[in-house]
Each structure stands twice: as structure tokens, then as C-alpha cells.
C-alpha positions in Angstrom: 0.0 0.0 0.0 1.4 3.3 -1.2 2.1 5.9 1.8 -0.5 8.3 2.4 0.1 12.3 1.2 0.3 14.4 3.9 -3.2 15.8 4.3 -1.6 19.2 5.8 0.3 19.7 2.4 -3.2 19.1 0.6 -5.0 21.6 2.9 -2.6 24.4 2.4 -2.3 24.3 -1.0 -6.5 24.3 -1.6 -7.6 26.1 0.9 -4.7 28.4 2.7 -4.9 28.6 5.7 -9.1 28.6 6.2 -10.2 27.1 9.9 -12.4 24.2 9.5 -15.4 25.8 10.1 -15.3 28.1 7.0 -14.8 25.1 4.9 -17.6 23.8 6.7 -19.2 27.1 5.3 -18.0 26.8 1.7 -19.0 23.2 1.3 -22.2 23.6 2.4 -22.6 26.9 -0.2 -20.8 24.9 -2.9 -23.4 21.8 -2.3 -26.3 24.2 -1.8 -25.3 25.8 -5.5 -25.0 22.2 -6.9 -28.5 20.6 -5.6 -30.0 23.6 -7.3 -28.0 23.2 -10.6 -29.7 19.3 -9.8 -33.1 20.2 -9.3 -33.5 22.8 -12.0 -32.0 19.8 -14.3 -34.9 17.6 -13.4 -36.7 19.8 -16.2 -34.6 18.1 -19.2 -34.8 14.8 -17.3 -38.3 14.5 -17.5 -38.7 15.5 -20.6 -35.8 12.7 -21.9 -38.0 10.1 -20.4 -41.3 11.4 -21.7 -39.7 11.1 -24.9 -38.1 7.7 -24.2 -41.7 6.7 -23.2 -42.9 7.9 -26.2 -40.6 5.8 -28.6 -41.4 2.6 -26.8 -45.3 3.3 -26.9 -44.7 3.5 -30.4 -43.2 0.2 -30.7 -39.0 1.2 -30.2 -38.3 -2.0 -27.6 -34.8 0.0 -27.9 -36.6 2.6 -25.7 -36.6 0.3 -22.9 -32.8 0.2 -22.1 -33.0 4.0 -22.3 -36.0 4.7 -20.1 -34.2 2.3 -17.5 -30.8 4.4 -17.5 -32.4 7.5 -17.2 -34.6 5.6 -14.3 -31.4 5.0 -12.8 -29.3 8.3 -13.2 -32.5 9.9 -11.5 -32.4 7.7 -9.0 -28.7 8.4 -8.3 -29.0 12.3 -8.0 -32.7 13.2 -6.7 -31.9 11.9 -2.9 -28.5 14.4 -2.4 -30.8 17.5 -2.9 -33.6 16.0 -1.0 -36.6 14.4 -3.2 -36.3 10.8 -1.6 -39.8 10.2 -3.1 -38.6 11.0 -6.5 -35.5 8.6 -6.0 -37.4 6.0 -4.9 -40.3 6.2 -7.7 -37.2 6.0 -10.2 -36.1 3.1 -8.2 -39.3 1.2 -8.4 -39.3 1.4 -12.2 -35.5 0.6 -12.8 -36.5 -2.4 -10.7 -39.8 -2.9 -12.7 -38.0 -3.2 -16.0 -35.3 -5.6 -14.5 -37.9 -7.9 -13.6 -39.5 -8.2 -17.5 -42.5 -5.9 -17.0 -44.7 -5.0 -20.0 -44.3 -2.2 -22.2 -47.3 -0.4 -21.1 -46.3 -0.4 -17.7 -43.0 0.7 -18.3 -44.9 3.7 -20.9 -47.3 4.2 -17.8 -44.4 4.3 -15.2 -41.8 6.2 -16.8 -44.2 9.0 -17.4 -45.4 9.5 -14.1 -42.0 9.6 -13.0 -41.4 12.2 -15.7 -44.3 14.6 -14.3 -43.0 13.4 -11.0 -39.5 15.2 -12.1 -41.6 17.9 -13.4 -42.9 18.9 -10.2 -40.0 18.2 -8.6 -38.0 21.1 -11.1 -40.5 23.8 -10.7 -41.7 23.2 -7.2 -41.5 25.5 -4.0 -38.3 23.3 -2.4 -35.4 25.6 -1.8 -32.0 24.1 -2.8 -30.3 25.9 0.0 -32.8 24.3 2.6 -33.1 21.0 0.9 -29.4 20.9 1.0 -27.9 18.1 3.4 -26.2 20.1 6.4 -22.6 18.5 6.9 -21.7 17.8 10.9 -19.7 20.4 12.6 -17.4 17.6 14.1 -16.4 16.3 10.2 -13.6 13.4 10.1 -10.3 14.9 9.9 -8.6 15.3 6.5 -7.7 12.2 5.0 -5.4 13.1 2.7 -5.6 10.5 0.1 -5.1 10.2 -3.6 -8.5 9.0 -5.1 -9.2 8.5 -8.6 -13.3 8.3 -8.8 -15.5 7.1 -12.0 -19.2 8.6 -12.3 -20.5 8.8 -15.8 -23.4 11.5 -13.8 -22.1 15.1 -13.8 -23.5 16.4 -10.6 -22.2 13.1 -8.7 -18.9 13.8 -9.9 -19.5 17.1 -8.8 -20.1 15.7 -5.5 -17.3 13.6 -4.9 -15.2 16.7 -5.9 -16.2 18.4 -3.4 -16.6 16.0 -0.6 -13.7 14.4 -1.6 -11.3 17.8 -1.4 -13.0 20.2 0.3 -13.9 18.4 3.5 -11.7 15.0 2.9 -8.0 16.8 1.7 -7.9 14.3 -0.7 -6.3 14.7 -4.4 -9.2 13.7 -6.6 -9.3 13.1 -9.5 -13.1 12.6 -10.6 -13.6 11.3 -14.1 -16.2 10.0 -16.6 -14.5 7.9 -19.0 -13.4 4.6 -18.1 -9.8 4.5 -19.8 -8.8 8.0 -18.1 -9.5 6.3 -14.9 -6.9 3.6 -15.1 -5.0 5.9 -16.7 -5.3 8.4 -13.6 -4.4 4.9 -11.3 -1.3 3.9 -13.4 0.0 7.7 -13.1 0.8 8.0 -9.7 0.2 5.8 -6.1 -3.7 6.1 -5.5 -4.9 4.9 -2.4 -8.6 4.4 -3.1 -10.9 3.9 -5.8 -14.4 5.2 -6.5 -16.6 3.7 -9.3 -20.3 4.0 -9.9 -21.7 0.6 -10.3 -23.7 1.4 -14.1 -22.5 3.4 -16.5 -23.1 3.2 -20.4 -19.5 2.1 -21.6 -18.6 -0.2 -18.5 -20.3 -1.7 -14.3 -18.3 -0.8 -11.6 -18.0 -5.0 -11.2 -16.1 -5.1 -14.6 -14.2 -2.0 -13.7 -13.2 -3.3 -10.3 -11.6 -6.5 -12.5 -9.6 -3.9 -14.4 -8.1 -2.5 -11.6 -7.1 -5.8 -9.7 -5.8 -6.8 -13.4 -3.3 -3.0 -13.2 -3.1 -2.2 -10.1 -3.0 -5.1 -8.2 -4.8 -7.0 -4.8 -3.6 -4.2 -2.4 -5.6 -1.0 -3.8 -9.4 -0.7 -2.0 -12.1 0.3 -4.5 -15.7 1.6 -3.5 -18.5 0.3 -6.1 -21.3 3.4 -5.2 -24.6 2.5 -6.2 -28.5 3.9 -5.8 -29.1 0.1 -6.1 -28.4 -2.4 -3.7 -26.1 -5.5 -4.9 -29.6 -7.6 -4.5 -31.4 -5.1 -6.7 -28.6 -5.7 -9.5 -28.6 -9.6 -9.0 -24.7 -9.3 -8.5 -22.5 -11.7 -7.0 -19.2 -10.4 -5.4 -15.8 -11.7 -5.0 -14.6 -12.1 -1.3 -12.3 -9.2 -1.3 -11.7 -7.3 1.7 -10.5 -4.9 -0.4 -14.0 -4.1 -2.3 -16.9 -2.0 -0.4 -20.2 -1.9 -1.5 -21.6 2.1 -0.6 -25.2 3.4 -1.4 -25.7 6.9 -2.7 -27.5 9.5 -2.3 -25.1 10.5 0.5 -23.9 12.7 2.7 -20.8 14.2 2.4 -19.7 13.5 6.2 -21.0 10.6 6.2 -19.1 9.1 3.3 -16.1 10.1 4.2 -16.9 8.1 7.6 -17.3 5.4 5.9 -14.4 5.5 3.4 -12.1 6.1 6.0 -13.3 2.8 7.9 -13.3 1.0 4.8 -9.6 2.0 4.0 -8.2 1.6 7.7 -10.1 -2.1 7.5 -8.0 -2.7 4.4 -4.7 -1.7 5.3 -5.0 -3.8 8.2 -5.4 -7.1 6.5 
């Protein structure tokens, strides 16, 4: 396992030399700014399913993969800003095509989830109140190197900020698969962050790529909206892998990610 970077290098050179609780203060305005970007997307979201919808009313079946990614990336970024109900709709229609349902419930469901995003875009729920509030007493900087994979904008958004503003880490937070490795082969990385579907890879095939580069030693996070039930996934016995379910909370993953990695260097 590489040595860790000293998180008080990392904090200096981001953030001067700002107390914790104005970083406090600028992560929760940089997440309040984000969850609003997020909700005021939900607009173009609903109207990509509504269309998707559309297509396989009309006969597309190809409709039906696309209606059940756009299920799923709503499902990943509805919860951070607070519209659990929306997250969980889209969840009970990614679920509802994985199990084989019909076309016209698919049609039925991926439109009420689409006027369900509608509301959700133009309705009276302020980002800066929705916003998740991160703990005064955050974990202390972990000062990592972290390469992350998210094909979803405002998750990688997320984990940028989480990861460097509150965490210290060196993050480097891409979408494309092969800049990923690339990012791991660079330079010593001490953990890695993959969302578990994507359109050009599954955070189970990535997690084979890395082993295959980077070897048994390096801990890798598969973050999911799904559980590994939900997927029907099998995986290995690795005490090195971790299993995390987004939407989350900044404070709260890096909780968890610190656990995760102390677990792992002690085995």
C-alpha cells in the first residue's frame, strides 16, 4: 500500500490557511449551489423520459434500455438534494424493467415519474434548505489520492467536493473509463471510486480492471442507488472491495471510506 500524502500539504495548497469551520461554510454553499443546478435539471430529465416513453409506446423496444438508465441516473442524484420520493419512484421502475414488465407499464411508469421530475424542477423546495447540512465535528482530513469514476455530472461534482473540500484528498473525478486507469497507473492512489452502471462499463467489470493493473492491495468503493440484490450481482470475497449506497452525505461518506480504507490496510 502506497504511503498516504500528507493531508496538511493538501489543505494548504486548496484552501490556505481557512479554519475548518469556514470550509464547513464553503462546502455547504458549494453543495447548496450544486443541488439547485440538480433540481433545476430535473426539467430536461423528465422531458428525456417522456420522450423515451414515447418511442417505446410506439413500438422502439430500444426505448426500454433507455428509459431504465435515465430511471437509474434519477435515481442516483434526486436523494442528495432531498426528493427521496422521487429517488425512490425512479427506483421502483429501474426495478420494474429488470424484472421483464410490460411495455405499457414501463410507458405508464416512466411518465409518471417524468411529471413526478416535473414537479419536482419547478416546485416551491429551496435548494439551500433541501441541501444536506454536513456535521460540525467532520472526520479529519484524510489526505488520500482517489481516482473516482461517475459517468453522472453532478455526482462527480459531488465527490469533488466531498472528496477535497472536506476530505483533503487529491481527486481526481472522471467520466470515461480509460482515463481512470489511466489516472491509477500515473501515480500511487490509495482508493478507488466507481459508480456501479455506467453506459460504456459496471463498476463489477471495472473493479476487475483495476485488480488486473493495479493489483490486490488497492481498496475500490463500487457506489450504487441500487443495492447488490437489486442488480442480482455476485461479489468476489475481497476485503478490499466496499459496497456504498448513494444519495449520501458528504460527512458521512467520508466516515465510511475512512473505515473502509483503515479495515483494508490492516489485512
Amino acid at each position: 500500500m502506497p504511503p498516504r500524502t500528507n493531508p496538511c500539504n493538501i489543505a494548504e495548497r486548496e484552501h490556505g490557511d481557512a479554519s475548518p469551520m469556514s470550509k464547513l461554510a464553503e462546502l455547504e454553499a458549494r453543495l447548496a449551489a450544486l443541488h439547485a443546478k440538480t433540481e433545476a435539471g430535473f426539467a430536461d430529465r423528465a422531458r428525456a423520459l417522456a420522450e423515451a416513453a414515447a418511442r417505446l409506446d410506439a413500438g422502439d423496444e430500444s426505448a426500454r434500455d433507455e428509459v431504465r438508465r435515465l430511471a437509474h441516473r434519477l435515481r442516483g442524484v434526486a436523494g442528495g438534494p432531498g426528493h427521496e420520493a422521487l429517488s425512490e419512484r425512479a427506483g421502483r421502475l429501474e426495478a420494474a424493467i429488470a424484472a421483464g414488465a410490460s411495455s405499457i407499464v414501463i410507458v405508464e411508469g416512466a411518465r409518471r415519474l417524468a411529471r413526478a421530475a416535473e414537479r419536482a424542477s419547478t416546485g416551491a423546495t429551496q435548494a439551500a434548505a433541501a441541501a444536506p447540512k454536513v456535521e460540525a465535528d467532520r472526520p479529519d482530513a484524510l489526505g488520500w489520492r482517489v481516482v473516482a469514476l461517475d459517468d453522472e455530472s453532478s455526482t462527480r461534482r459531488l465527490l469533488e467536493i466531498t472528496l477535497r473540500t472536506a476530505g483533503g484528498c487529491t481527486a481526481h473525478v472522471v467520466e470515461d473509463p480509460s482515463a481512470a486507469l489511466g489516472a491509477i497507473a500515473a501515480a500511487p492512489t490509495d482508493l478507488v471510486i466507481v459508480d456501479a452502471m455506467m453506459p460504456d462499463t459496471d463498476g463489477l467489470s471495472f473493479y476487475r480492471e483495476v485488480r488486473a493493473c493495479a493489483g490486490a492491495e488497492l481498496p475500490v468503493v463500487i457506489l450504487s442507488a441500487a443495492s447488490v440484490e437489486e442488480l442480482g450481482w455476485a461479489l468476489p470475497d475481497d476485503a478490499r472491495l466496499c459496497w456504498m449506497r448513494k444519495p449520501f452525505r458528504p460527512a458521512s461518506l467520508l466516515a465510511e471510506l475512512r473505515a473502509f480504507v483503515e479495515r483494508s490496510r490492516a489485512t
